[in-house]
C-alpha positions as CSV (number, residue, x, y, z in Angstrom):
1,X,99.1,-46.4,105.9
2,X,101.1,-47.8,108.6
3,X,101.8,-52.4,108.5
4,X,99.6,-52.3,111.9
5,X,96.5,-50.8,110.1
6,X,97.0,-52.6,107.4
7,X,96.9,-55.7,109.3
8,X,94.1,-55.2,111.2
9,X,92.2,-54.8,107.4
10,X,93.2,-57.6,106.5
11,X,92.4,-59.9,109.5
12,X,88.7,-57.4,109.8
13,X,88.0,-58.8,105.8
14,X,88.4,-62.2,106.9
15,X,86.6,-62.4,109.8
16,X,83.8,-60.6,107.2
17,X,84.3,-63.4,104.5
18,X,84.2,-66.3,106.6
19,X,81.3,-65.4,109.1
20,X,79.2,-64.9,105.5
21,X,80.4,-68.3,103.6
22,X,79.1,-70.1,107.3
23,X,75.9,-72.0,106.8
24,X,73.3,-70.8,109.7
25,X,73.2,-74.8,111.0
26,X,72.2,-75.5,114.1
27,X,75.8,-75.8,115.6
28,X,76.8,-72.2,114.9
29,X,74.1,-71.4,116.7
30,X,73.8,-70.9,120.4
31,X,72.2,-73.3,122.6
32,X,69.1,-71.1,124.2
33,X,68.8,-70.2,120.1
34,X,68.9,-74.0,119.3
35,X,66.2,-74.9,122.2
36,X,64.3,-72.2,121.3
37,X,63.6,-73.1,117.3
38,X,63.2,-76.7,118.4
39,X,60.4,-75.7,120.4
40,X,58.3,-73.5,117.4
41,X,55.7,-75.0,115.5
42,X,56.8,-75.8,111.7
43,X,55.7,-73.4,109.1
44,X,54.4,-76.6,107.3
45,X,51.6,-77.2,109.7
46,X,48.7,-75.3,109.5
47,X,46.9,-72.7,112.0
48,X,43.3,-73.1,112.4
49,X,42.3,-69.0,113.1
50,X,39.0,-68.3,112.9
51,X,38.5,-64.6,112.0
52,X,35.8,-62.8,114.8
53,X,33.8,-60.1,114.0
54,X,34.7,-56.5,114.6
55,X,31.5,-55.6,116.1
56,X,28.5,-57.3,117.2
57,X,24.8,-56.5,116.8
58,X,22.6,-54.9,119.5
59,X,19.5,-56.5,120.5
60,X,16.8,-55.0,121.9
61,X,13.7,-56.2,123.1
62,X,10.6,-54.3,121.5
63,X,7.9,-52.8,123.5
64,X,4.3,-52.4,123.5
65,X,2.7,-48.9,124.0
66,X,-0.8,-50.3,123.5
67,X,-1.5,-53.2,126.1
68,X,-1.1,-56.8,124.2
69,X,-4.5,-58.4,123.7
70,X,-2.8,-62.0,125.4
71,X,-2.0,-62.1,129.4
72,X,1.7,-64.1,128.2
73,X,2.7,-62.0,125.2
74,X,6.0,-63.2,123.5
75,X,9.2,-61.4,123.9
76,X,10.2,-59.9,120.5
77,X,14.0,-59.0,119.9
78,X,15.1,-56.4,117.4
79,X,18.7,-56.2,115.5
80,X,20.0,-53.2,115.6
81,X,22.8,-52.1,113.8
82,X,26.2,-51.8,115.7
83,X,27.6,-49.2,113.4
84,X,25.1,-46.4,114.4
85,X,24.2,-48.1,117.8
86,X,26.6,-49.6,119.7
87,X,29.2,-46.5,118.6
88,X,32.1,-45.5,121.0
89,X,30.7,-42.5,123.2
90,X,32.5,-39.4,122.4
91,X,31.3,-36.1,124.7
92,X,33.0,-34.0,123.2
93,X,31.3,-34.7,119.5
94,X,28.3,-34.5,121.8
95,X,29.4,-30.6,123.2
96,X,30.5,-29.8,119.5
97,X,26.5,-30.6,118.5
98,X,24.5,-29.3,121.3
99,X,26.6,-26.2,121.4
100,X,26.0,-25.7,117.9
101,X,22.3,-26.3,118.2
102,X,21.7,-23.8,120.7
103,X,23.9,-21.0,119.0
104,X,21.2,-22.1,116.1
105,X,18.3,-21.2,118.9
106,X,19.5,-17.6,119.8
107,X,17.7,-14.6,118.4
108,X,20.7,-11.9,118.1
109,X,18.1,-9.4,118.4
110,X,20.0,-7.3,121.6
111,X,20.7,-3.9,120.2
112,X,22.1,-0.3,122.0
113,X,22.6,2.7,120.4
114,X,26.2,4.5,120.1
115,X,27.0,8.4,120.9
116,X,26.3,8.9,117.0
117,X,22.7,7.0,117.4
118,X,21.7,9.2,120.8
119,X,19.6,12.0,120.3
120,X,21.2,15.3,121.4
121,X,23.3,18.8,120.5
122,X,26.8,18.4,119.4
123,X,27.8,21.4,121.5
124,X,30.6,20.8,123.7
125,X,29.6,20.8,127.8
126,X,32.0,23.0,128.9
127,X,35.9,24.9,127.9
128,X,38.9,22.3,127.3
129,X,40.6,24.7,129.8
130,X,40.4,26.4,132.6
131,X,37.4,24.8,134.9
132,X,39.6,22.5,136.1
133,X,37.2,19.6,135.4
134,X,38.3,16.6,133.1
135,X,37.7,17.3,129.7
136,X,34.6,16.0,128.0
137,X,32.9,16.6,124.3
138,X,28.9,16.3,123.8
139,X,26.3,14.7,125.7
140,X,26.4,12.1,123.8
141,X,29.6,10.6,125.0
142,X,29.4,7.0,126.3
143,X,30.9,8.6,130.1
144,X,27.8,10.9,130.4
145,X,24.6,9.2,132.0
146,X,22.3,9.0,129.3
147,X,24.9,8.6,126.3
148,X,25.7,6.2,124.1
149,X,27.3,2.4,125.0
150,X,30.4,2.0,124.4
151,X,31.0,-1.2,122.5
152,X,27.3,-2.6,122.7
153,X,25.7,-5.3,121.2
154,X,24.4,-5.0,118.0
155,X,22.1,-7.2,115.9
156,X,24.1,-9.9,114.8
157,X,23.7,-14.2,113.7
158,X,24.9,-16.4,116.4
159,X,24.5,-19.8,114.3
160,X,27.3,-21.9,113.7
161,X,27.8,-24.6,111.3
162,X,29.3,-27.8,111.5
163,X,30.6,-30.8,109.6
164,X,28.2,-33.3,108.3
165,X,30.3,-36.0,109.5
166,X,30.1,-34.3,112.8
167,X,26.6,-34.5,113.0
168,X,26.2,-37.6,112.1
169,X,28.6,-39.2,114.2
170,X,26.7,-37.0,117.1
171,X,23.7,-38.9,116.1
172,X,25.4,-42.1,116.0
173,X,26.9,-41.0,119.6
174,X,23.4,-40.1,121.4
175,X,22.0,-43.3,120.0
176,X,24.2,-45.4,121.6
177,X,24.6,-43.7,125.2
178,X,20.7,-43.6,124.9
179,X,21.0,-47.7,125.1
180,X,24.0,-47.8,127.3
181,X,22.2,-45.6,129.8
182,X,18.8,-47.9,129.1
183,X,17.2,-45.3,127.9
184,X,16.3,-46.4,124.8
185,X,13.0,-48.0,123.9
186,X,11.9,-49.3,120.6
187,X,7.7,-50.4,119.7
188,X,6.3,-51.7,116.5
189,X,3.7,-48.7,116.2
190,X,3.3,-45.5,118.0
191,X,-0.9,-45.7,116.8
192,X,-2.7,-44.8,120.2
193,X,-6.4,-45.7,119.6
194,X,-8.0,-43.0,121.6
195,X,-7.2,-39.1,122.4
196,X,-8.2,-39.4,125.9
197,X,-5.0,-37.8,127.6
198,X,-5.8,-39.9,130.9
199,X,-5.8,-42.9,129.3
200,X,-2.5,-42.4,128.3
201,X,-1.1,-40.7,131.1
202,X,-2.2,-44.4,132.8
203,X,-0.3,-46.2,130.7
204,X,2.8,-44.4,130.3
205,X,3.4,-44.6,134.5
206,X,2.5,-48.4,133.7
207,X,5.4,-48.3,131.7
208,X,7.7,-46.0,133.4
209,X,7.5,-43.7,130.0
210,X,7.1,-40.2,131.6
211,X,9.8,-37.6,130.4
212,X,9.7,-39.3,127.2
213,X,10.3,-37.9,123.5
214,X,8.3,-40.2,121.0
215,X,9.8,-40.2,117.5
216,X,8.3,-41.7,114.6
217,X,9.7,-42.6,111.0
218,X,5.8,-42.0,109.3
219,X,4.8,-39.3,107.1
220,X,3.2,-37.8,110.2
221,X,2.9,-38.3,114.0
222,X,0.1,-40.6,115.0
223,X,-3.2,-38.3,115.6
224,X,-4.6,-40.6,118.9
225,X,-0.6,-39.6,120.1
226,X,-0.4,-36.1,119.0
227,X,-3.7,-35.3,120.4
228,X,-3.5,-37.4,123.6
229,X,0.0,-36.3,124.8
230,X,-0.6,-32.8,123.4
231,X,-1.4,-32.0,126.8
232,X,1.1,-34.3,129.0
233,X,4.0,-32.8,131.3
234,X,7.6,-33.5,129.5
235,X,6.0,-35.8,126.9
236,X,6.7,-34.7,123.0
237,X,6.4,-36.3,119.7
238,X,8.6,-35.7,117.2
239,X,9.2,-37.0,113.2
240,X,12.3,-38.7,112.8
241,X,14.0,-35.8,110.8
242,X,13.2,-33.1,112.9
243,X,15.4,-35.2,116.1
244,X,18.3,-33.4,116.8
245,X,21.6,-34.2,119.0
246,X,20.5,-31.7,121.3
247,X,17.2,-33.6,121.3
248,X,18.4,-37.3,122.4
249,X,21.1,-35.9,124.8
250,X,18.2,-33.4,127.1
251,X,15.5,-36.3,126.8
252,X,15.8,-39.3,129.6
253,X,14.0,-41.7,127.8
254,X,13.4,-41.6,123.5
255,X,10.9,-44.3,122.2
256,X,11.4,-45.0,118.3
257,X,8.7,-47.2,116.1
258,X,10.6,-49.7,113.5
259,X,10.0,-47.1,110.8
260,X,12.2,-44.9,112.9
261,X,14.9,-47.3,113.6
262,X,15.2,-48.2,109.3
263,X,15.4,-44.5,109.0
264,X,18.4,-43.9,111.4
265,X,20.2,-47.1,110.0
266,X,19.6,-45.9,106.5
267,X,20.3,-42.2,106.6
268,X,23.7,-42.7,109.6
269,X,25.4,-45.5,107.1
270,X,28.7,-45.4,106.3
271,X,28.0,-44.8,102.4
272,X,24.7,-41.8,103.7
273,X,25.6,-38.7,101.8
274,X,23.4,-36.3,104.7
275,X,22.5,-36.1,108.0
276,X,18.9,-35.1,108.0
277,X,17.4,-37.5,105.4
278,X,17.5,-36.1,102.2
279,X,19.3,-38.5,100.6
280,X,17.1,-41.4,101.7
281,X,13.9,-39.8,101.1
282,X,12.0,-41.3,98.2
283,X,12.3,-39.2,94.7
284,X,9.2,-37.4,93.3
285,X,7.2,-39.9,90.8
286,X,8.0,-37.7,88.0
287,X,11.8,-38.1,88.4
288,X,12.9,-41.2,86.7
């Protein structure tokens, strides 16, 4: 090693040694740097921080599908739960689930018959040589009018499955565009006292219900409802585990009793094991 590299070495180890045995006082440091820690707050002090809430409940005012009994009826406000909600809206969860419940809806039942399927001789039509015609085999060949198809469909199952996750996160998704879009009504009861279908078709333009899908969390629809809007145009009554994505998407307005709403917030928890229920459904009395 040459005296000039070993010089510069030496003086590099030097500068290394001292700059690490300097104390970081407020004189080695710049002035901007100086100015700068002067002006922080001292870690002694403490910070008041109040943590806020991730998410906020939804309120909702309930409705009334039979007319209250006072003129000045109180406004009642229902808490709903921001988890299943008040959920980020996601269309393409949404196309995933509707897509996947109308593959569910198609028969599969289109069926042709192939050259070995069509009734008919085997005989070849004519020579391989000499007519000067293009070749051709039996009647039965799927370029002879009255042959077979040529890759046809054939019976076949068109139903797809998804994730559970997916589907409930498509519920969760539909139920909140539903009250983003206002479409979204919640009652105590979905009893209607008579089956007259006038009587309800009266009410429901009071309301502004028409093109409605009524979705109760009972054991069974109401019968003054079922019976009443049996015969209504684009009015339908449904039990909460038979509502679909598909359903809450191609409905403008869905109406759910409180029994509904407890059903949704119960089986679409964080901790719910399936989409459709089972899990929160009550065990048989004989299971312990």
């Amino acid at each position: 090693m040459s005296f000039g590299l070993k010089r510069a070495f030496h003086l590099l180890s030097q500068r290394c040694l001292s700059t690490v045995a300097a104390e970081p006082t407020a004189h080695n440091l710049p002035p901007s740097v100086t100015k700068l820690a002067n002006q922080l707050p001292s870690t002694s002090s403490s910070l008041s921080v109040q943590a806020q809430p991730l998410a906020r409940p939804v309120y909702l005012t309930v409705s009334h599908l039979v007319p209250p009994e006072s003129s000045k009826p109180q406004d009642e406000v229902v808490e709903l739960d921001s988890f299943i909600f008040s959920h980020p809206v996601r269309r393409d969860i949404l196309h995933l689930c509707v897509v996947q419940h109308l593959d569910s809806l198609r028969q599969g039942t289109a069926s042709t018959k192939t050259r070995g399927e069509v009734r008919g001789s085997g005989r070849k039509i004519r020579p391989q040589k000499g007519t000067g015609k293009a070749r051709l085999g039996d009647g039965q060949s799927p370029m002879l009018r009255g042959g077979g198809i040529a890759f046809g469909p054939k019976p076949r199952d068109f139903s797809t499955e998804l994730p559970r996750k997916v589907i409930m996160m498509g519920l969760r998704v539909a139920l909140s565009a539903r009250i983003k879009e206002h479409g979204l009504g919640i009652v105590r009861s979905l009893a209607w006292p008579t089956a007259k279908t006038k009587t309800l078709a009266g009410r429901l333009d009071e309301l502004g219900w028409r093109k409605t899908l009524f979705v109760t969390g009972e054991e069974s629809v109401p019968e003054g409802l079922r019976r009443a809007s049996s015969n209504l145009y684009k009015v339908e009554t449904k039990q909460v585990c038979e509502v679909t994505v598909y359903d809450l998407v191609k409905w403008p307005r869905v109406v759910l009793d409180v029994p509904a709403v407890e059903w949704f917030e119960r089986t679409l928890a964080k901790d719910s094991k399936s989409p459709w229920g089972r899990a929160a459904r009550s065990l048989p009395s004989s299971v312990s």
